[in-house]
C-alpha positions, 0 to 999 in steps of 0.5 A: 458774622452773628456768631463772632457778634454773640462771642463778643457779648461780654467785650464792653464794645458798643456794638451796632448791626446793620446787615443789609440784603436778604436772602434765604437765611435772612429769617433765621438770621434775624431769629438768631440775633434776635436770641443771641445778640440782644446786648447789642442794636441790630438792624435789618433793612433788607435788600436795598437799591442802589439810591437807598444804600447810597443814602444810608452810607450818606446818613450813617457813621459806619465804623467798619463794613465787613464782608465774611463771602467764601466766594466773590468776584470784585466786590461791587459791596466792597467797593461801595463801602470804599467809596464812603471812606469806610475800613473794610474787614472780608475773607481774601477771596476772589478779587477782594484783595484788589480792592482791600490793601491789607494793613492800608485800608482794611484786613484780609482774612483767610476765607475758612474763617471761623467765628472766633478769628472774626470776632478777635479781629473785630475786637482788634479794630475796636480798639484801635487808636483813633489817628490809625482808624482815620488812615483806614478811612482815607486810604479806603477812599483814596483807593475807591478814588485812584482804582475804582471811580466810575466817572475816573474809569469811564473817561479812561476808557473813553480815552483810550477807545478814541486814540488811532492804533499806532 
């Protein structure tokens, strides 16, 4: 992701950063934004809990989250970010196209990714009209909301558990 950023330096877009986690590369991660992406604002908040990332998607525009895995289950990350009504942008890995309905909330892409296909969809999806944004972010939360609730599924299955076997 902060190699397809750096490609889009010269692109006019106004950029923001947000990489939320940490991990083994997170410094050298920050070293490279910090040398490559200063045309930009990156930010690194590092591991979040759940009442913290909840917060931030509550006091933050967020335009687009995007999720570059080569490997997943069924993205719990990608599933918050729906619930936010946020377009999504991930590698078609695991069970991501459950979640990301391509075309109707967000993009797939092909998990051998490479930087320059990153950056021309993010350039792509920058530039899209604003009325096309907006169906984005509502099928985002429509499908967070019809597949995904927590208080949906848990009363599913509370039903389902409590019907006599016929």
């Amino acid at each position: 992701l902060a190699q397809a950023l750096a490609m889009l330096s010269g692109s006019g877009l106004k950029l923001k950063w947000t990489h939320c986690g940490g991990g083994n590369g997170l410094e050298k991660l920050k070293a490279y934004s910090t040398k490559k992406l200063g045309f930009m604002e990156c930010r690194f908040p590092g591991e979040l809990n759940n009442t913290e990332l909840m917060k931030f998607y509550k006091e933050t525009h967020v335009d687009l989250f995007v999720n570059t895995s080569d490997s997943e289950g069924l993205p719990v990350s990608i599933m918050e970010a729906c619930s936010f009504g946020i377009p999504i942008l991930a590698t078609d890995v695991g069970g991501t196209s459950e979640i990301v309905r391509n075309g109707e909330n967000g993009f797939l892409l092909d998990a051998d990714l490479t930087p320059e296909t990153l950056a021309k969809e993010i350039e792509h999806i920058a530039h899209m009209p604003q009325p096309e944004l907006q169906k984005l972010r509502c099928a985002s939360r429509k499908i967070w909301e019809s597949d995904f609730s927590a208080d949906k599924n848990y009363r599913l299955f509370a039903e389902r558990i409590s019907r006599p076997n016929i």
